[in-house]
Structure formats: structure tokens, C-alpha cells
C-alpha beads as a LAMMPS data file, in Angstrom:
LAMMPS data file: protein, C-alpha beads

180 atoms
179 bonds

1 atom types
1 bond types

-500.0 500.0 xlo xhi
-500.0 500.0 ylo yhi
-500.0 500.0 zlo zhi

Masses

1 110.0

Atoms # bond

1 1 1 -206.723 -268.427 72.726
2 1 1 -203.922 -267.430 70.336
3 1 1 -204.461 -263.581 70.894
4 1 1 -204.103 -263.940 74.591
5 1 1 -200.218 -264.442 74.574
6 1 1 -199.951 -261.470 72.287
7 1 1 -201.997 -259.129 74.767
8 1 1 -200.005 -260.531 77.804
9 1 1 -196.653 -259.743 75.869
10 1 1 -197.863 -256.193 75.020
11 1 1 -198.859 -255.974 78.567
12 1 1 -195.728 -257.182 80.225
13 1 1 -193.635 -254.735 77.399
14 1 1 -195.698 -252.130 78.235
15 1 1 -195.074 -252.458 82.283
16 1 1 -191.969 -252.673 81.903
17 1 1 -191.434 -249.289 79.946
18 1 1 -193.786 -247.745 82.123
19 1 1 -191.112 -249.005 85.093
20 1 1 -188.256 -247.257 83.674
21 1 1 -190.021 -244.355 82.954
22 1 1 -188.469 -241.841 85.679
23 1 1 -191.643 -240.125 86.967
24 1 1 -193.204 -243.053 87.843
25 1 1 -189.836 -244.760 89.822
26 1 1 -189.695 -241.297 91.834
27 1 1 -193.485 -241.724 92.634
28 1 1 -192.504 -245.136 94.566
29 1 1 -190.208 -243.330 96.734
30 1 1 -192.471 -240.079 97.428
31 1 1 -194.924 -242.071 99.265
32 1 1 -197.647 -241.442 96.976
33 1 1 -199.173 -244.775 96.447
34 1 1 -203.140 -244.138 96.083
35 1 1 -202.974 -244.974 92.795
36 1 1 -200.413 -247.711 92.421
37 1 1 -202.760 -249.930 95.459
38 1 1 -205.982 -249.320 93.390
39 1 1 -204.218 -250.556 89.843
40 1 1 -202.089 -253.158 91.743
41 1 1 -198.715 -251.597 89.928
42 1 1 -196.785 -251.225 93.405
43 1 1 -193.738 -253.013 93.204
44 1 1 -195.183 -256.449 95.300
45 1 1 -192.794 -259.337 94.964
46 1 1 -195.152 -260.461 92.270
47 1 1 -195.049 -257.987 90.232
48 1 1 -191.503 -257.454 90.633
49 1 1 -191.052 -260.908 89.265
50 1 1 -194.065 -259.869 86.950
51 1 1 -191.085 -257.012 85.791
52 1 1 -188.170 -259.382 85.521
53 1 1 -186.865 -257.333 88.396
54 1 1 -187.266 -260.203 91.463
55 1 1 -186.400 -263.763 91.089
56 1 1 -189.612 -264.998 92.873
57 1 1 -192.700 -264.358 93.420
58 1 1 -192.999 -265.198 96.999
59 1 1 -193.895 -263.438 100.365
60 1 1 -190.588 -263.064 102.368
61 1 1 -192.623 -263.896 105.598
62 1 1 -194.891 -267.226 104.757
63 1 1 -194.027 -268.429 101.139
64 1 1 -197.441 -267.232 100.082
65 1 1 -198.253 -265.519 96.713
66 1 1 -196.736 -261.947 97.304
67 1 1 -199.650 -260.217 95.711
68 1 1 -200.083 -256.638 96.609
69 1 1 -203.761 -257.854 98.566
70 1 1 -201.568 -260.936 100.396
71 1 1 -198.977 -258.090 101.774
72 1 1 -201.800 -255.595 102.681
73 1 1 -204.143 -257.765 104.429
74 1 1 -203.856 -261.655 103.804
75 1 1 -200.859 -262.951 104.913
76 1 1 -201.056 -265.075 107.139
77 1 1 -197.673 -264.891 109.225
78 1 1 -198.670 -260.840 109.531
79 1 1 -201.739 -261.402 110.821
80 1 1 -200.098 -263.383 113.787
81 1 1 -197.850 -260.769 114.256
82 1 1 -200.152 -258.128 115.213
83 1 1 -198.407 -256.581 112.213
84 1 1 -201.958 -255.468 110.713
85 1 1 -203.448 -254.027 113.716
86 1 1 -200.018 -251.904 114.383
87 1 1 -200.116 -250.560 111.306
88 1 1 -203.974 -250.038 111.571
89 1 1 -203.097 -248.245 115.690
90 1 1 -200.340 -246.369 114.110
91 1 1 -202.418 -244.614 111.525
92 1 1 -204.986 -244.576 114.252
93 1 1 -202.731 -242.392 116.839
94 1 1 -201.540 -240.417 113.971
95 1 1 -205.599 -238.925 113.370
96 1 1 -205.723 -239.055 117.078
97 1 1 -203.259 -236.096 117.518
98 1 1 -204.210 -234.275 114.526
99 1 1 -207.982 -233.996 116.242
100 1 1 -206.664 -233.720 119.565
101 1 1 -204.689 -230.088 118.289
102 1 1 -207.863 -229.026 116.620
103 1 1 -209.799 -229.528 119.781
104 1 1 -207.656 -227.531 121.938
105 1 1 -207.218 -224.687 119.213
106 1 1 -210.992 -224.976 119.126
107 1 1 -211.501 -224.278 122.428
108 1 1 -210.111 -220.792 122.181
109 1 1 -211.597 -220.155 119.059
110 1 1 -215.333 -219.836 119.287
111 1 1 -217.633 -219.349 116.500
112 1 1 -218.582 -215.515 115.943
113 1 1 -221.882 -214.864 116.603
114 1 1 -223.740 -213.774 113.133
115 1 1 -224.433 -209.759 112.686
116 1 1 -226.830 -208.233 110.399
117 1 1 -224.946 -205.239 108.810
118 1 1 -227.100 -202.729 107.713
119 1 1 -226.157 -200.829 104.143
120 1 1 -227.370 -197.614 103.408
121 1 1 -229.360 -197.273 99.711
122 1 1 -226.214 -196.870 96.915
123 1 1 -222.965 -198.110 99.427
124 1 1 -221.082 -201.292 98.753
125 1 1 -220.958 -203.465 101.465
126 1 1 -217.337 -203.850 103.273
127 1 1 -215.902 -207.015 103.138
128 1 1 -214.933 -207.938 106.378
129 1 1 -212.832 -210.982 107.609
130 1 1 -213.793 -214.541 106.374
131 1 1 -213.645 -216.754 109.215
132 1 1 -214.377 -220.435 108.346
133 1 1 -215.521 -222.655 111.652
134 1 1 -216.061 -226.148 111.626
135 1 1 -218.066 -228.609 114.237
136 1 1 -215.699 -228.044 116.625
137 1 1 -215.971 -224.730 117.073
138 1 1 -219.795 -225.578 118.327
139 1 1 -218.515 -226.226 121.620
140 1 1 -215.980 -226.229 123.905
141 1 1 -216.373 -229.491 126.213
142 1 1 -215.253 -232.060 123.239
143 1 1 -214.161 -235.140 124.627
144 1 1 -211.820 -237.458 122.288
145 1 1 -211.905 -241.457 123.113
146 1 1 -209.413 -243.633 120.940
147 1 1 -209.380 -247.481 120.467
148 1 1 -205.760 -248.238 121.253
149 1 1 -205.547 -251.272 122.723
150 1 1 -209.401 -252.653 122.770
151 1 1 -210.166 -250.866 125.215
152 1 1 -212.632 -248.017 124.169
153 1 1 -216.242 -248.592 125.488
154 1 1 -219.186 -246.540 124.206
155 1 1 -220.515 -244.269 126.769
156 1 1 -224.158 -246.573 128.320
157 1 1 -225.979 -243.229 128.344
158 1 1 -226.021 -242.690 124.514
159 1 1 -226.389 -246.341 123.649
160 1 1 -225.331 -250.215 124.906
161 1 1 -223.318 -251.669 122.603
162 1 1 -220.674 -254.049 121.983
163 1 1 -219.323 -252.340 119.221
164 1 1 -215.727 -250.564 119.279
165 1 1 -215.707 -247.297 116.993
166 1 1 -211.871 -246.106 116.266
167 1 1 -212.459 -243.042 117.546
168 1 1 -215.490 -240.790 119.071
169 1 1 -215.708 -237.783 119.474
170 1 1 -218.236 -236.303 122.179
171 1 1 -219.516 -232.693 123.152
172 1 1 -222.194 -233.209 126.324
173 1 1 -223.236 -229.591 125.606
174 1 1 -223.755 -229.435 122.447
175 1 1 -225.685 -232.958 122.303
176 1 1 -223.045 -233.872 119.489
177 1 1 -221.052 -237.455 118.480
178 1 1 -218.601 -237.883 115.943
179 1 1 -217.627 -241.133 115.264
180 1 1 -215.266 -242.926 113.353

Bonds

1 1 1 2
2 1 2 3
3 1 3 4
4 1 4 5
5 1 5 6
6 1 6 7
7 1 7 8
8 1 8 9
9 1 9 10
10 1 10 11
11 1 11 12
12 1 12 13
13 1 13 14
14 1 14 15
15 1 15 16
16 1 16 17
17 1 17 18
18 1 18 19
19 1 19 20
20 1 20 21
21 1 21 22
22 1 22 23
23 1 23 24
24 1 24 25
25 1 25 26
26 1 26 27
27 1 27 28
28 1 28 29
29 1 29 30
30 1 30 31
31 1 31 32
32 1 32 33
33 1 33 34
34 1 34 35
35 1 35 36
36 1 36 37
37 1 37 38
38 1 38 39
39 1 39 40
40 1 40 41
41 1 41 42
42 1 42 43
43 1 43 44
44 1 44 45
45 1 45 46
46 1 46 47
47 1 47 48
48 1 48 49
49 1 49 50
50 1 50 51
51 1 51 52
52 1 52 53
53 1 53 54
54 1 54 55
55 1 55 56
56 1 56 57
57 1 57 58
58 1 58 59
59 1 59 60
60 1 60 61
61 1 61 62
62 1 62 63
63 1 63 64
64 1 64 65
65 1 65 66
66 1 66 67
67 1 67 68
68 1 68 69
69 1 69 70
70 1 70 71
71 1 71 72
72 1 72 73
73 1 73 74
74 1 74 75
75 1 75 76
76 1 76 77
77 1 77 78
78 1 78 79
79 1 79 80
80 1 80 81
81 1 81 82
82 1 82 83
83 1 83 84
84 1 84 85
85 1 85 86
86 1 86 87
87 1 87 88
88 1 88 89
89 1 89 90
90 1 90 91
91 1 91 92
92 1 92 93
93 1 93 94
94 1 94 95
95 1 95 96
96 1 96 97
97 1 97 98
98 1 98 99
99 1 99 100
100 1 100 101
101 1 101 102
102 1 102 103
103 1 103 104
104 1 104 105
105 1 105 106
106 1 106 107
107 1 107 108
108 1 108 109
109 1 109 110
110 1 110 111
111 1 111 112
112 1 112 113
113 1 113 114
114 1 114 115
115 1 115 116
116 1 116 117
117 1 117 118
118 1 118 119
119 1 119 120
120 1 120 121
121 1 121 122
122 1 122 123
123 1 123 124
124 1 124 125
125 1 125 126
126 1 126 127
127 1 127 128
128 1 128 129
129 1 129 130
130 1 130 131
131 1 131 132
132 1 132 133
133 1 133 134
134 1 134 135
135 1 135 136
136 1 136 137
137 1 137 138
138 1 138 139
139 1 139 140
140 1 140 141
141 1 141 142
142 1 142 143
143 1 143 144
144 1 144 145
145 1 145 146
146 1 146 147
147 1 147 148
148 1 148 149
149 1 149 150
150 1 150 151
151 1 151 152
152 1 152 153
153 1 153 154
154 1 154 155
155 1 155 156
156 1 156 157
157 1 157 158
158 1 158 159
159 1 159 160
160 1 160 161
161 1 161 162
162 1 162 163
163 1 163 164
164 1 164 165
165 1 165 166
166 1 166 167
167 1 167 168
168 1 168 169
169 1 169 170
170 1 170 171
171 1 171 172
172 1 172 173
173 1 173 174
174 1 174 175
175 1 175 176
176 1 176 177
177 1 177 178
178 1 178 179
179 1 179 180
């Protein structure tokens, strides 16, 4: 196709000016990368040879193709590592503690009770305080349960299963599971 070189040219041009451009180097190092993983424009040693900026294209680990999929989930050297599943328990324990400090600040926090405030004919109502509640604040017996390490089992008297969840979350007294 004659036109295909042409496009590829403009496209590789156009990377490369969008590399030097200095708001989107500093987004690299600010750990904002939603956006680069879903367009594949991280800098993966592919694309960095893509960019003139690496001399190959290879993964530093197996030799592979060092797409931005092959150093997220595919290579093969990683995966016998444990690499994957670190990275997966890290980010894992990382949720774990954030819902582990909203359970215990939940605990002392209960949900207000709702009151009808009656308003005589012609007054304005007063505002009172907001207070925003969440699940958690439905009870006070959460339990938390993390997969680190296979070792989370469901609980038999909800359900028998195989299954490992990441993470559940369990109030007895409110008949309540959260699961993720």
C-alpha cells in the first residue's frame, strides 16, 4: 500500500514530538499512567525503540517482544518469578489497610438515626450538619479477610466454594458481604 509508509512516518513524527513535548515527559515521572497503558504510549522498550530513544526492542528479562502487554502480564521469565502476583499482593495489602482504617473509624462512628423536624407554616428550615455514612457505618462487627498468600477460604456457612475472592468483607449482624 503506498499510503501506508506515509501514515507510519506521520505517525512515528508525530510520537516523537509528542515525546519531547514537556507535559507529557513530566506525566511519566508523576505516576500517572491510566492513560499512557490504555493508548500503549508508556515508554516500553518497544516503543522506546519505536522513538529512536532505545537500541532494541527487547525485554531485559527473556528476550521477548518488550511490548507494554509482554511487561504487564506476558512475560514469561516474570511470571516464574512470582513477579506478577507480588505486584498483584502489593496492591492487594495496600486496599487492605485503607479498609481496615475505615472499619475501625467506622466503628465509632455510627449512622445517626433519621429525625423528622417539624417546621412551623412561613419558617425556613435550619440546615443542620451533613453527615455522609457509607456501608460501613451499618454495623459495627465487620470482619476483613485478605488473600495474601492463598490462603483465604470462604466462610462454609454462607456458601462452599473453591473460589478465592481478594478480599471479603463480612458483618454477621447486619447479614452483609462485600467482596472483591
Amino acid at each position: 500500500m503506498p499510503g501506508a509508509k506515509r501514515e507510519t512516518t506521520y505517525f512515528r513524527r508525530r510520537s516523537e514530538q509528542v515525546w519531547r513535548k514537556s507535559e507529557w515527559v513530566g506525566q511519566w515521572d508523576s505516576g500517572s499512567r491510566g492513560h499512557g497503558q490504555v493508548y500503549d504510549a508508556l515508554p516500553s522498550p518497544a516503543n522506546l525503540h519505536a522513538w529512536g530513544k532505545s537500541e532494541t526492542p527487547t525485554c531485559s528479562l527473556c528476550s521477548g517482544r518488550g511490548s507494554l502487554e509482554h511487561l504487564l502480564s506476558s512475560c514469561p521469565k516474570s511470571l516464574a518469578d512470582g513477579r506478577y502476583s507480588w505486584r498483584h499482593d502489593q496492591v492487594l495489602k495496600a486496599v487492605a489497610e485503607s479498609i481496615a482504617l475505615a472499619i475501625s473509624t467506622s466503628k465509632h462512628h455510627h449512622a445517626p438515626k433519621k429525625a423528622i423536624s417539624f417546621i412551623k407554616a412561613g419558617e425556613r428550615p435550619r440546615a443542620g450538619p451533613q453527615i455522609t455514612t457509607g456501608l460501613l457505618h451499618t454495623a459495627t462487627d465487620w470482619q476483613l479477610h485478605v488473600d495474601l498468600g492463598k490462603q483465604l477460604l470462604f466462610p462454609q456457612h454462607i456458601v462452599t466454594t473453591s473460589l478465592r475472592p481478594d478480599m471479603i468483607i463480612i458483618s454477621e449482624a447486619s447479614k452483609h458481604l462485600i467482596m472483591l
